[in-house]
PDB file as gemmi writes it, atoms N, CA and C in Angstrom:
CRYST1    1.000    1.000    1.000  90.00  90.00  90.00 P 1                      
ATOM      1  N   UNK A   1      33.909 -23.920   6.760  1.00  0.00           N  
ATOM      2  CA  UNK A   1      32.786 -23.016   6.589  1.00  0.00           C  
ATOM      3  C   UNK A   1      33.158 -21.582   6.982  1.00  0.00           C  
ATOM      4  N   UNK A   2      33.827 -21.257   8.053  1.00  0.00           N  
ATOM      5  CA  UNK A   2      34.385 -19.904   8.172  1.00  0.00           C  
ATOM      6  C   UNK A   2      36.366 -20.037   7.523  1.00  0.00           C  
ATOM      7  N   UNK A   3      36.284 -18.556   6.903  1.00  0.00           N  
ATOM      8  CA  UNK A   3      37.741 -18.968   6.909  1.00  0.00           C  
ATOM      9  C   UNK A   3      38.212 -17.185   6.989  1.00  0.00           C  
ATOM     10  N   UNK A   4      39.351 -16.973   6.722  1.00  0.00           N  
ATOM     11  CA  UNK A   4      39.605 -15.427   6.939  1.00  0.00           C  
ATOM     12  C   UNK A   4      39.856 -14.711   5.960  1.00  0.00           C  
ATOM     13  N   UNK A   5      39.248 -13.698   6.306  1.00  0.00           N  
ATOM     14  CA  UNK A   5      38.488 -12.589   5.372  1.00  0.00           C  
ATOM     15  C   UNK A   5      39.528 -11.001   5.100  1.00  0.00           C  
ATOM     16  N   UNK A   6      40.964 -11.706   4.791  1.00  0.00           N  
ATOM     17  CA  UNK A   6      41.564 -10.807   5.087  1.00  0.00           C  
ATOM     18  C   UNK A   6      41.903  -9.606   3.914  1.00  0.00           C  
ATOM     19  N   UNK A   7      41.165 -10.479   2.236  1.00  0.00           N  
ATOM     20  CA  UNK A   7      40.931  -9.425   1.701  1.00  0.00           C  
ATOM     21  C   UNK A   7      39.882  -8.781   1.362  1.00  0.00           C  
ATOM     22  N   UNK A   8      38.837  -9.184   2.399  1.00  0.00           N  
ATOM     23  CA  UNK A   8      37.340  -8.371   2.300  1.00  0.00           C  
ATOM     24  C   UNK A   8      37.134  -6.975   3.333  1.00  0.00           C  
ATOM     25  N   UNK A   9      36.131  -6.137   3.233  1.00  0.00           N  
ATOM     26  CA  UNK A   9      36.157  -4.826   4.070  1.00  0.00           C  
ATOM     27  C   UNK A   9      34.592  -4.457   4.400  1.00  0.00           C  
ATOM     28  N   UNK A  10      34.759  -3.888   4.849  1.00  0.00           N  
ATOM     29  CA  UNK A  10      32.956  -2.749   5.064  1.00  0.00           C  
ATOM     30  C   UNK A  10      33.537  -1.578   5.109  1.00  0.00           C  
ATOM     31  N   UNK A  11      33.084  -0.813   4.334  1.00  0.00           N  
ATOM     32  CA  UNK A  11      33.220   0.275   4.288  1.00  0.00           C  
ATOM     33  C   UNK A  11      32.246   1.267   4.319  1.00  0.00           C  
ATOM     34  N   UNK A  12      32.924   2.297   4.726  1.00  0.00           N  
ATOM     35  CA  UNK A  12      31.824   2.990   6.055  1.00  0.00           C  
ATOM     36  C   UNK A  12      31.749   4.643   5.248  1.00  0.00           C  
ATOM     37  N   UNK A  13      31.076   5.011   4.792  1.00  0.00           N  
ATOM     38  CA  UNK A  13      30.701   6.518   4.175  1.00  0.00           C  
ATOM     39  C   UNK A  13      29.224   6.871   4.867  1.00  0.00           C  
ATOM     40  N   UNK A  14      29.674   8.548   5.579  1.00  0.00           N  
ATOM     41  CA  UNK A  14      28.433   9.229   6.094  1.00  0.00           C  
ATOM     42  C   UNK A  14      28.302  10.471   4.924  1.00  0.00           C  
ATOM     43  N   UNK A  15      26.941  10.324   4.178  1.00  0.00           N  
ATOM     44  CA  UNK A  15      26.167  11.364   3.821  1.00  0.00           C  
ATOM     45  C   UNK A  15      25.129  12.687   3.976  1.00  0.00           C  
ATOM     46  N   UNK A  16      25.174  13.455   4.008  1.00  0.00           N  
ATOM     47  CA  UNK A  16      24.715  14.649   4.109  1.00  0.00           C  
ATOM     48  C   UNK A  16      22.896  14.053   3.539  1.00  0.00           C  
ATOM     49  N   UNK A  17      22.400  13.548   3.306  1.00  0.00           N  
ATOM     50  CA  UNK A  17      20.810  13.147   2.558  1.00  0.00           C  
ATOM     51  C   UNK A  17      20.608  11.771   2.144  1.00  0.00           C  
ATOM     52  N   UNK A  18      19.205  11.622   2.345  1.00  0.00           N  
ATOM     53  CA  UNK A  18      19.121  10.116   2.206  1.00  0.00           C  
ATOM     54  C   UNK A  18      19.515  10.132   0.690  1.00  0.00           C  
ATOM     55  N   UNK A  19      18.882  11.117   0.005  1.00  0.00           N  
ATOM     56  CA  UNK A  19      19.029  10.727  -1.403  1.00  0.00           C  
ATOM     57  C   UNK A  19      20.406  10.454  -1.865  1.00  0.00           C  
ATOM     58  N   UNK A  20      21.540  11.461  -0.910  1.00  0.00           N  
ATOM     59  CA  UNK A  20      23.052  11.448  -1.621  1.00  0.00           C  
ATOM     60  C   UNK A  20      23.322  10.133  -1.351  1.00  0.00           C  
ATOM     61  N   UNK A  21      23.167   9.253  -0.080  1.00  0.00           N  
ATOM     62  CA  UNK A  21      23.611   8.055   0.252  1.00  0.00           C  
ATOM     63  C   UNK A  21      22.968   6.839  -0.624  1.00  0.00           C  
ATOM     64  N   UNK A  22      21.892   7.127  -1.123  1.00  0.00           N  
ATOM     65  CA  UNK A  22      21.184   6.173  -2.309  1.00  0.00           C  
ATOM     66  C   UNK A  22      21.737   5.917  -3.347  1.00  0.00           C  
ATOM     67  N   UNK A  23      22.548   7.331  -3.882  1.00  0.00           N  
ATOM     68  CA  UNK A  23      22.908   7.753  -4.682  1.00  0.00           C  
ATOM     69  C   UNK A  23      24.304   6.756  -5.341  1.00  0.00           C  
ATOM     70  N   UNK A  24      25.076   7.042  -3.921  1.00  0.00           N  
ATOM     71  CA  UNK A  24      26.496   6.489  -3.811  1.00  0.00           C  
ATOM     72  C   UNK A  24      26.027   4.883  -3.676  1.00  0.00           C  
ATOM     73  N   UNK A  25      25.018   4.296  -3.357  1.00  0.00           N  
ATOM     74  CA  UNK A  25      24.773   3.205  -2.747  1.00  0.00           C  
ATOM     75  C   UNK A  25      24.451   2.322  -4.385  1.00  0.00           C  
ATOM     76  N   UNK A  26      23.852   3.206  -5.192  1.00  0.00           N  
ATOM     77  CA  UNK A  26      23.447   2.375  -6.570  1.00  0.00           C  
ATOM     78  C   UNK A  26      24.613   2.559  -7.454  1.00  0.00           C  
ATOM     79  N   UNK A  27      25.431   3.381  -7.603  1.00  0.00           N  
ATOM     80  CA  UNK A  27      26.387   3.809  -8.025  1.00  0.00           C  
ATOM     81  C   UNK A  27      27.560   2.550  -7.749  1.00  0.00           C  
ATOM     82  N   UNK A  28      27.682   2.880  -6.976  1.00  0.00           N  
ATOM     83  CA  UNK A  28      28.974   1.703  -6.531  1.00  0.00           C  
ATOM     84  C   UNK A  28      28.713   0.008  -6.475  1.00  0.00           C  
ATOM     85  N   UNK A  29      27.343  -0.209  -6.925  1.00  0.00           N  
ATOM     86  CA  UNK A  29      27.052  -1.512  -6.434  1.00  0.00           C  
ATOM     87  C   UNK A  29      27.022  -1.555  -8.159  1.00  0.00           C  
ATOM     88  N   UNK A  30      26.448  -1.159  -9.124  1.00  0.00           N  
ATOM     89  CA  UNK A  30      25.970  -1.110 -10.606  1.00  0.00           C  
ATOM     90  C   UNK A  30      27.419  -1.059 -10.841  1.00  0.00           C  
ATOM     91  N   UNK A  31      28.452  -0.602 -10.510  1.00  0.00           N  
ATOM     92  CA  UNK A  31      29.882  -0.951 -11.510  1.00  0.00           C  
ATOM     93  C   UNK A  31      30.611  -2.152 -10.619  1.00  0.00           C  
ATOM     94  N   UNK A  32      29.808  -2.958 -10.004  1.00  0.00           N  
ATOM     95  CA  UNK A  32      30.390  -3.493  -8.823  1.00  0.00           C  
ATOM     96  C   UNK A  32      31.825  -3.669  -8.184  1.00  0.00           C  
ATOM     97  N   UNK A  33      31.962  -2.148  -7.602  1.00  0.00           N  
ATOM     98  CA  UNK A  33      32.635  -1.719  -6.655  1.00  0.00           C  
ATOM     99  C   UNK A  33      32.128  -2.349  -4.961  1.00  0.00           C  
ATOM    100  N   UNK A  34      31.147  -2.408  -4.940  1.00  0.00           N  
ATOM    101  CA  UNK A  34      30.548  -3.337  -4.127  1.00  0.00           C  
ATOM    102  C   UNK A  34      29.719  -4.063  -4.075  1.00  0.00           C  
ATOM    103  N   UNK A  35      29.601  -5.028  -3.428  1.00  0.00           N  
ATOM    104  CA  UNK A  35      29.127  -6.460  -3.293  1.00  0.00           C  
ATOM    105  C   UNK A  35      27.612  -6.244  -3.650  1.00  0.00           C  
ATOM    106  N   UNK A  36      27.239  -5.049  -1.954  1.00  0.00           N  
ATOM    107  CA  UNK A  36      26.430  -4.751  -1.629  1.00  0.00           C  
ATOM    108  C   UNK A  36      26.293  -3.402  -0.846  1.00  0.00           C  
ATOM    109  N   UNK A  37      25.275  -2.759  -0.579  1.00  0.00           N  
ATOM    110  CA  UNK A  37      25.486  -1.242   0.130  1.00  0.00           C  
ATOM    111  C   UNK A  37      24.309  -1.100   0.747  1.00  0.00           C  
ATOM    112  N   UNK A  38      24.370  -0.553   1.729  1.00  0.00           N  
ATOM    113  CA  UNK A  38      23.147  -0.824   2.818  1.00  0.00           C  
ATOM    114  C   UNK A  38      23.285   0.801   3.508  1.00  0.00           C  
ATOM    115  N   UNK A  39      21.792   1.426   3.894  1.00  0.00           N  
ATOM    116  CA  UNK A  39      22.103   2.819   3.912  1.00  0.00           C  
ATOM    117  C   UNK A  39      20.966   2.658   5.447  1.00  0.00           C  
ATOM    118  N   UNK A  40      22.087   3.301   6.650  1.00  0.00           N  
ATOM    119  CA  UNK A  40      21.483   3.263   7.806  1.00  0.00           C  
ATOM    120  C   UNK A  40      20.492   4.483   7.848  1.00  0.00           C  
ATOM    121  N   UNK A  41      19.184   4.444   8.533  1.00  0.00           N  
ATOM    122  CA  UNK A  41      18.840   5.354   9.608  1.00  0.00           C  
ATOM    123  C   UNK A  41      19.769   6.400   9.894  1.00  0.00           C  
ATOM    124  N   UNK A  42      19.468   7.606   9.590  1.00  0.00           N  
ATOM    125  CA  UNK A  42      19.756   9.043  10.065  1.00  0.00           C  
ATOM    126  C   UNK A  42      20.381   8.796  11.392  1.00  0.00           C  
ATOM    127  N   UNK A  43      21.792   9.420  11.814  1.00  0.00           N  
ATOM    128  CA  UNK A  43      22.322   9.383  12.517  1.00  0.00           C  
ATOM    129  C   UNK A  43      23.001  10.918  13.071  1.00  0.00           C  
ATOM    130  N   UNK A  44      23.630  10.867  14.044  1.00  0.00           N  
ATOM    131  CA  UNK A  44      24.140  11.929  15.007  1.00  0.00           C  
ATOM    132  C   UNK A  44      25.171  12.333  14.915  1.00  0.00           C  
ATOM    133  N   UNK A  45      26.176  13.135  14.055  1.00  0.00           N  
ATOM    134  CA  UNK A  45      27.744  13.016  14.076  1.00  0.00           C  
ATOM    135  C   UNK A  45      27.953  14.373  14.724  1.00  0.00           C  
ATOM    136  N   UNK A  46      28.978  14.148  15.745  1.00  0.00           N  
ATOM    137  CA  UNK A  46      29.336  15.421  16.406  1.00  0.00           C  
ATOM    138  C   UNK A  46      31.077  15.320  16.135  1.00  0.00           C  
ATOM    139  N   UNK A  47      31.575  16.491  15.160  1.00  0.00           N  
ATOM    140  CA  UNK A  47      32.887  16.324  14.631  1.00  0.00           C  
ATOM    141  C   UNK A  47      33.636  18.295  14.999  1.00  0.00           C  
ATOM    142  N   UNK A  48      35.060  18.107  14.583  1.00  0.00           N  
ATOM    143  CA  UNK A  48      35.533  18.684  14.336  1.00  0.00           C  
ATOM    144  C   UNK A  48      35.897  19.754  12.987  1.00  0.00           C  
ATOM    145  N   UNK A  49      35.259  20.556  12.512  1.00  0.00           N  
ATOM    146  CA  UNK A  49      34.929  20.952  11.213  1.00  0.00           C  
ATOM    147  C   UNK A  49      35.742  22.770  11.483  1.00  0.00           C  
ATOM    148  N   UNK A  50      36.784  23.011  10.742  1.00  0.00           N  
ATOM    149  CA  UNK A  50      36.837  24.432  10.538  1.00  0.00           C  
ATOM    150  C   UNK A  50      37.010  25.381  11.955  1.00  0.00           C  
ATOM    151  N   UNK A  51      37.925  24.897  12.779  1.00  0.00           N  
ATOM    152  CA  UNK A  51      37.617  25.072  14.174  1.00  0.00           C  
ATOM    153  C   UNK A  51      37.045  25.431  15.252  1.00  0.00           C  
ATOM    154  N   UNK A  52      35.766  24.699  15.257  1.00  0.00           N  
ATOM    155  CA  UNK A  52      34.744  24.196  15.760  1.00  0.00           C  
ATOM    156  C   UNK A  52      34.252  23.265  16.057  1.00  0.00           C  
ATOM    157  N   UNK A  53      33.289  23.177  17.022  1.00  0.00           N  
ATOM    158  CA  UNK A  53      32.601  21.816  16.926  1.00  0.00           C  
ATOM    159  C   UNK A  53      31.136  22.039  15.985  1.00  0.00           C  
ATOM    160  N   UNK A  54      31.045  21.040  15.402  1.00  0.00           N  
ATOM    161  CA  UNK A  54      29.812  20.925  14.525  1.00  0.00           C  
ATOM    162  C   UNK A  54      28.815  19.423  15.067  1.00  0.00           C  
ATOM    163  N   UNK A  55      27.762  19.630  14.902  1.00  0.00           N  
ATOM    164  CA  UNK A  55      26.625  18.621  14.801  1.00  0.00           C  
ATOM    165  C   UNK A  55      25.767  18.444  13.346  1.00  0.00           C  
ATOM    166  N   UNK A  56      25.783  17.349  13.027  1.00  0.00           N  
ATOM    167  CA  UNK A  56      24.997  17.321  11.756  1.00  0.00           C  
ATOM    168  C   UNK A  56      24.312  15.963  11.856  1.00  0.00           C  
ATOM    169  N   UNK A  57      22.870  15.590  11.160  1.00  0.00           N  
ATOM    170  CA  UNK A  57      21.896  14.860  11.384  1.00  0.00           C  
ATOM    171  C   UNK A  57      22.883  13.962   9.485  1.00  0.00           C  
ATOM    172  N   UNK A  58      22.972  12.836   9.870  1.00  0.00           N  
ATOM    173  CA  UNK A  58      23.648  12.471   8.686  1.00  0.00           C  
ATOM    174  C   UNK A  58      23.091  10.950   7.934  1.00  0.00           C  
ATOM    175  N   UNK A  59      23.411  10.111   7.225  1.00  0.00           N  
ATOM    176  CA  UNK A  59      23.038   8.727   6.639  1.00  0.00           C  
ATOM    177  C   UNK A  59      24.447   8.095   6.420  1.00  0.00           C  
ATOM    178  N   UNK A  60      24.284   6.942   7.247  1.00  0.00           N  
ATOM    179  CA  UNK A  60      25.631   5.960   7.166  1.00  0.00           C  
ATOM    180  C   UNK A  60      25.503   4.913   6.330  1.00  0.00           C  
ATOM    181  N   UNK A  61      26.391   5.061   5.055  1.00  0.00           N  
ATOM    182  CA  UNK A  61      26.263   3.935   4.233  1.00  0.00           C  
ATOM    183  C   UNK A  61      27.310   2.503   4.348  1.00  0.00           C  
ATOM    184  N   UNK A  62      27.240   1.437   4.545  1.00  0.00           N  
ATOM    185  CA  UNK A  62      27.921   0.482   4.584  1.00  0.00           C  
ATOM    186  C   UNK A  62      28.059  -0.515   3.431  1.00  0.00           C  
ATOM    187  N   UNK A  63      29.075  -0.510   2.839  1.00  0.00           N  
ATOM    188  CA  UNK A  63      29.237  -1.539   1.588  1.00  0.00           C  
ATOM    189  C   UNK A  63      30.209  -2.206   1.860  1.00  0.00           C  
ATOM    190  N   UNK A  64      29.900  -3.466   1.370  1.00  0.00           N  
ATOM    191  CA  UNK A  64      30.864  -4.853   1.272  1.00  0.00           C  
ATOM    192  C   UNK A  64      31.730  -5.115   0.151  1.00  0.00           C  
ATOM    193  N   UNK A  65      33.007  -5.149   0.027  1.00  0.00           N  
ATOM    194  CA  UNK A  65      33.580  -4.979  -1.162  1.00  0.00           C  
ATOM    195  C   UNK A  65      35.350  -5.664  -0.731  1.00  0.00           C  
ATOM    196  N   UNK A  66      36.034  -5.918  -1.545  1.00  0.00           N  
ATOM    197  CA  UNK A  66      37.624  -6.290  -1.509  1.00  0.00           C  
ATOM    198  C   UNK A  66      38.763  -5.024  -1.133  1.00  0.00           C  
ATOM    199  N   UNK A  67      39.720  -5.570  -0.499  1.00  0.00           N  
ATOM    200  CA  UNK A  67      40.670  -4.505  -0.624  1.00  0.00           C  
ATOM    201  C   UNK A  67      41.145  -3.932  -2.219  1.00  0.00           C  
ATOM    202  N   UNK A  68      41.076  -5.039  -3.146  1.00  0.00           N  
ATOM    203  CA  UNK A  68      41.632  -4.711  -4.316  1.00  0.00           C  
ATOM    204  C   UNK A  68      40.785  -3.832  -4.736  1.00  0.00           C  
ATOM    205  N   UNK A  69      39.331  -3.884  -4.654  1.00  0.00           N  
ATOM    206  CA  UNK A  69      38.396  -2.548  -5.112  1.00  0.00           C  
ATOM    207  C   UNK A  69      38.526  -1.082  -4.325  1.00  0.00           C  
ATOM    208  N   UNK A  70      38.860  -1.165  -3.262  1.00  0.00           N  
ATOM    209  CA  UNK A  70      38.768   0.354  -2.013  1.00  0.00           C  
ATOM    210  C   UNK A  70      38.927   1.329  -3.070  1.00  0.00           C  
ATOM    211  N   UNK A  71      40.214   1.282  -3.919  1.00  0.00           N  
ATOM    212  CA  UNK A  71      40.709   2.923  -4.177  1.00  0.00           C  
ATOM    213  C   UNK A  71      40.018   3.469  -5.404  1.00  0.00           C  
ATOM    214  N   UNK A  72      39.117   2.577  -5.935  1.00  0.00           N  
ATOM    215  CA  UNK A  72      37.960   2.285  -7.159  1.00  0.00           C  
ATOM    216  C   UNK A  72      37.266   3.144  -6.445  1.00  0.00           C  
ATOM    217  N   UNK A  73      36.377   2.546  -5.297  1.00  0.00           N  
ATOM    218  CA  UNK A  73      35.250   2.644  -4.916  1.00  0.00           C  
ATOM    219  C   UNK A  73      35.254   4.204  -3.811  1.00  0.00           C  
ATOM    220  N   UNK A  74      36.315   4.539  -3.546  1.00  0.00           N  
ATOM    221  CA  UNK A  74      36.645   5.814  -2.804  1.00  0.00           C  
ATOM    222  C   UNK A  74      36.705   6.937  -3.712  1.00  0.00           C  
ATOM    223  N   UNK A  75      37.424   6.587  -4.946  1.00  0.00           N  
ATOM    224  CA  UNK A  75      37.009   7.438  -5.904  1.00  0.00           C  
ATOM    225  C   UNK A  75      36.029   7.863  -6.376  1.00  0.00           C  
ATOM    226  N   UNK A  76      35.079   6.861  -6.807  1.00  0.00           N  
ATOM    227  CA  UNK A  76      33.661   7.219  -7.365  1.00  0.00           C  
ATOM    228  C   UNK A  76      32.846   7.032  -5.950  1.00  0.00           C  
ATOM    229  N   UNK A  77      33.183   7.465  -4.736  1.00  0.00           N  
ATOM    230  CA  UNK A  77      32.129   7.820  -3.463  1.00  0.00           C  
ATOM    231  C   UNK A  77      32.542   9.501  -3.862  1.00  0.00           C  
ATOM    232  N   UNK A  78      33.815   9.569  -3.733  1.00  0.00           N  
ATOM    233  CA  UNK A  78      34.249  11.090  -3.690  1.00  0.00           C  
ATOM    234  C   UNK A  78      33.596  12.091  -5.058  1.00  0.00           C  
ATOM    235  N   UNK A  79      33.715  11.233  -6.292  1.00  0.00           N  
ATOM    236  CA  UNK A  79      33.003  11.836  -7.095  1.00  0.00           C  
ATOM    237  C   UNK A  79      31.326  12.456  -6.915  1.00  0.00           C  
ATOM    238  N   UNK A  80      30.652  11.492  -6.250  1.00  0.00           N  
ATOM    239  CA  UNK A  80      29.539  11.853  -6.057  1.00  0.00           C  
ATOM    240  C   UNK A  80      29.019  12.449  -4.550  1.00  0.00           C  
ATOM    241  N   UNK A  81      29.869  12.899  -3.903  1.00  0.00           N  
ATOM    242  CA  UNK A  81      29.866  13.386  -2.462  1.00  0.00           C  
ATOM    243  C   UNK A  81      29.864  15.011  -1.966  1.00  0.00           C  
ATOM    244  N   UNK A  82      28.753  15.355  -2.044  1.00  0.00           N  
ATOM    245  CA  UNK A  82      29.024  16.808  -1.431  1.00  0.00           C  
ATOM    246  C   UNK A  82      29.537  17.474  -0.606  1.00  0.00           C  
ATOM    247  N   UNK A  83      30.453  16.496   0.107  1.00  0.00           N  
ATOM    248  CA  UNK A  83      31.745  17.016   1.239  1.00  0.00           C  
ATOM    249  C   UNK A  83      32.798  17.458   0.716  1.00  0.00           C  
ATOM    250  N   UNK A  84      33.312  17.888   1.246  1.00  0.00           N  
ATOM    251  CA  UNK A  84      34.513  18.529   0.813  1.00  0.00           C  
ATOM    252  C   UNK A  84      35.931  17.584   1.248  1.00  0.00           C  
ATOM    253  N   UNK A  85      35.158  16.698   2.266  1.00  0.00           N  
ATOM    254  CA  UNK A  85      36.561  15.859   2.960  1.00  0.00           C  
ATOM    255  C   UNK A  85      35.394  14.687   3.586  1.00  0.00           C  
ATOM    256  N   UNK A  86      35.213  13.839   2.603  1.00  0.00           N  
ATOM    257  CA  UNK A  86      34.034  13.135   2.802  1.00  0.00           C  
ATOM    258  C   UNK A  86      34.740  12.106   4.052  1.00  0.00           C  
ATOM    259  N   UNK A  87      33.784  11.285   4.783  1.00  0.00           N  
ATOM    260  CA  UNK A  87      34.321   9.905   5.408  1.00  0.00           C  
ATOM    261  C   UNK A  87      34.184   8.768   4.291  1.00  0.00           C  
ATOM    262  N   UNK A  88      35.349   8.288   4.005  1.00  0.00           N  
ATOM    263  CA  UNK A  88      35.595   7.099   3.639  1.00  0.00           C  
ATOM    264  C   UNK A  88      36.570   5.642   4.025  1.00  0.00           C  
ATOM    265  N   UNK A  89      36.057   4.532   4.708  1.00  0.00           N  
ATOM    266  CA  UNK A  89      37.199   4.187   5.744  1.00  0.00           C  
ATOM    267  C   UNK A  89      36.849   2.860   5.355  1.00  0.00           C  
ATOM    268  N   UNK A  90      37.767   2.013   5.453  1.00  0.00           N  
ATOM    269  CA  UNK A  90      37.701   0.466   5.478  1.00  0.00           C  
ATOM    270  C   UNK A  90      37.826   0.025   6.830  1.00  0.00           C  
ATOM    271  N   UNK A  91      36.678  -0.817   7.022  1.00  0.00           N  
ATOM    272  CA  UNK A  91      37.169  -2.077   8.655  1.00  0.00           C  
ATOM    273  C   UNK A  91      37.339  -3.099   7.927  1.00  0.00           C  
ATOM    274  N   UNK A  92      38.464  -3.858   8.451  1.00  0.00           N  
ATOM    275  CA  UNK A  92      38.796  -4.861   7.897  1.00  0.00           C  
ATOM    276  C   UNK A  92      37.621  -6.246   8.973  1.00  0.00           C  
ATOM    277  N   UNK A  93      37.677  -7.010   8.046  1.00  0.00           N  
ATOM    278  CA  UNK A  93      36.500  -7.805   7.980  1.00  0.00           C  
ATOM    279  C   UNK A  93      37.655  -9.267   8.755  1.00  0.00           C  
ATOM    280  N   UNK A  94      37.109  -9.809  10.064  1.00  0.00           N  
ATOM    281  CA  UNK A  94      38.732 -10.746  10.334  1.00  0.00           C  
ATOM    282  C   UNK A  94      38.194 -11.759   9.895  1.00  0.00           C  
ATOM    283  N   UNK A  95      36.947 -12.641   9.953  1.00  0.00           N  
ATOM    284  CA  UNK A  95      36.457 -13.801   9.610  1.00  0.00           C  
ATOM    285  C   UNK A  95      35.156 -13.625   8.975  1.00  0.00           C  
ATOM    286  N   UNK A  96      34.716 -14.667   8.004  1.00  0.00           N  
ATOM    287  CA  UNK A  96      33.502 -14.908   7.923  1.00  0.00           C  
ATOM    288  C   UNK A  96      33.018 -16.421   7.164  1.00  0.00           C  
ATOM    289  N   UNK A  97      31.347 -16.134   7.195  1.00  0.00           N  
ATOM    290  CA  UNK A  97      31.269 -17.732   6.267  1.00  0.00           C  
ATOM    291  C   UNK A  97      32.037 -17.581   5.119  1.00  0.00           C  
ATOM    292  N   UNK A  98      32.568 -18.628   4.228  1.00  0.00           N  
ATOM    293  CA  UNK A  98      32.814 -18.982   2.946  1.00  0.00           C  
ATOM    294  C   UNK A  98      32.333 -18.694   2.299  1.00  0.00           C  
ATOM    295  N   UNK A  99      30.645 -18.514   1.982  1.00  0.00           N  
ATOM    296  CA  UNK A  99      29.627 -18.597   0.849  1.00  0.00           C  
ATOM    297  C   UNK A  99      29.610 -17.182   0.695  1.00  0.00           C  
ATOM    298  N   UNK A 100      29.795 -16.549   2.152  1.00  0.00           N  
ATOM    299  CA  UNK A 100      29.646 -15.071   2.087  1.00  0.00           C  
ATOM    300  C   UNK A 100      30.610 -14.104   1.443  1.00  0.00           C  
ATOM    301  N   UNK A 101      32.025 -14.952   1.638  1.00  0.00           N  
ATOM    302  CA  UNK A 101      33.069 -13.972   1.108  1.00  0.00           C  
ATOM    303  C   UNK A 101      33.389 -13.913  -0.291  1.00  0.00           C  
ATOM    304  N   UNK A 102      33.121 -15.431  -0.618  1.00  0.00           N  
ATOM    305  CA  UNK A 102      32.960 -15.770  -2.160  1.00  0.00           C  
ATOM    306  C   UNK A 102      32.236 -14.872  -2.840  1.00  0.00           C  
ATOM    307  N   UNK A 103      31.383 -14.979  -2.454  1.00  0.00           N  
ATOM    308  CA  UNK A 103      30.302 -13.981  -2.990  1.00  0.00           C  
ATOM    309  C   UNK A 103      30.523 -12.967  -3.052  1.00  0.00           C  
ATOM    310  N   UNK A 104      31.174 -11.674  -1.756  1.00  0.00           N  
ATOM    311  CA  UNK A 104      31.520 -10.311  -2.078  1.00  0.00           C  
ATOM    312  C   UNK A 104      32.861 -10.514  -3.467  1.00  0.00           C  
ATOM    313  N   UNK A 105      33.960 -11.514  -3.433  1.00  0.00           N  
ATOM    314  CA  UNK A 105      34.807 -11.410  -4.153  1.00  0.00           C  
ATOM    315  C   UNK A 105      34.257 -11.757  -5.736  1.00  0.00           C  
ATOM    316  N   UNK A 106      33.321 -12.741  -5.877  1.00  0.00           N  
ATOM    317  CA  UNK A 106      32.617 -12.741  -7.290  1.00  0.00           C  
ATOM    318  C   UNK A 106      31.781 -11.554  -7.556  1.00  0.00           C  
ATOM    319  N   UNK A 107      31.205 -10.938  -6.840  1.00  0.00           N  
ATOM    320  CA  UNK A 107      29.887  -9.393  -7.111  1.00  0.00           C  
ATOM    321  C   UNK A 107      30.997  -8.491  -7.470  1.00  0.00           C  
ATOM    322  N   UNK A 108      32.401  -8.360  -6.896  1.00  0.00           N  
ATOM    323  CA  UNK A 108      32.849  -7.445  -7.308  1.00  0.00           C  
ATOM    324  C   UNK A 108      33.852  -7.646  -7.758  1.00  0.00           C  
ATOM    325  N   UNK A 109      34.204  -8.633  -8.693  1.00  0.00           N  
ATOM    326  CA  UNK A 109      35.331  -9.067  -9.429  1.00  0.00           C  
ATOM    327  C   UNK A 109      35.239  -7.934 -11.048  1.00  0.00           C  
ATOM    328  N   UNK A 110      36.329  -7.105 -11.225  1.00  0.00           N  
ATOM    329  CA  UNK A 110      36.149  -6.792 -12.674  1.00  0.00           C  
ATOM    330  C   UNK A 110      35.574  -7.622 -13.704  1.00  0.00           C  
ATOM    331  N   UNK A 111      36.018  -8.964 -13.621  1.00  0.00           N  
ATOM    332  CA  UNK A 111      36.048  -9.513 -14.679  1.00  0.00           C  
ATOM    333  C   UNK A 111      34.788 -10.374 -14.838  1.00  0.00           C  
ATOM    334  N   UNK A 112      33.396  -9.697 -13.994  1.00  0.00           N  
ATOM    335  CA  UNK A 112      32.169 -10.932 -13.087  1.00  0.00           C  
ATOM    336  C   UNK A 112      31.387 -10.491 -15.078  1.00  0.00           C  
ATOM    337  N   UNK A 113      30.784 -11.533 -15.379  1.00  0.00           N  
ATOM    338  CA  UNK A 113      30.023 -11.695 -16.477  1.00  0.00           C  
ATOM    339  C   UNK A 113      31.241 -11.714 -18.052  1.00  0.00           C  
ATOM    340  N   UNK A 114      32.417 -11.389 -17.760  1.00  0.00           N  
ATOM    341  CA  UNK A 114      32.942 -11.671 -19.036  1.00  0.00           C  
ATOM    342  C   UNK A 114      33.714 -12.635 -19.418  1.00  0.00           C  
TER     343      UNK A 114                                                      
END                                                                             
């Protein structure tokens, strides 16, 4: 029932607006680049920007997707991203249920419906 999830990810993109993170969130799930995409509560990022420190009120999007999709799905985040040096990062995923991983690897298989 659990087994390892070593070619699945979450991947982690912070947006500038709820709408931009919606945006990227229907986008990437409709060419299924990901499984699924889930868009947090407004959050706090205190970064390094242009040498300075910056604060910005931001939206953390999390999608479930394969390693074989990342450089798909980083592309078309970047396409639709009003950053200039957006966050885009994979955590690798170490275990999970079966039913669950199956599932991200069928939602986002190229080849799902043909």
């Amino acid at each position: 029932m659990i087994e390892n999830a070593s070619d699945c990810v979450e991947v982690h993109v912070t947006a500038s607006s709820r709408g931009e993170a919606a945006r990227i969130c229907s986008a990437v799930v409709e060419k299924r680049l990901a499984a699924a995409a889930q868009v947090v509560a407004p959050i706090e990022s205190v970064y390094w920007w242009a040498g300075e420190i910056r604060r910005s009120d931001e939206w953390l999007v999390v999608m479930k997707t394969t390693v074989g999709r990342f450089e798909q799905l980083a592309r078309r985040v970047r396409e639709l991203h009003s950053y200039e040096v957006p966050q885009i990062v994979a955590v690798a995923l170490v275990v999970g249920t079966s039913d669950y991983l199956e599932w991200i690897r069928r939602e986002t298989s190229p080849d799902f419906g043909e």
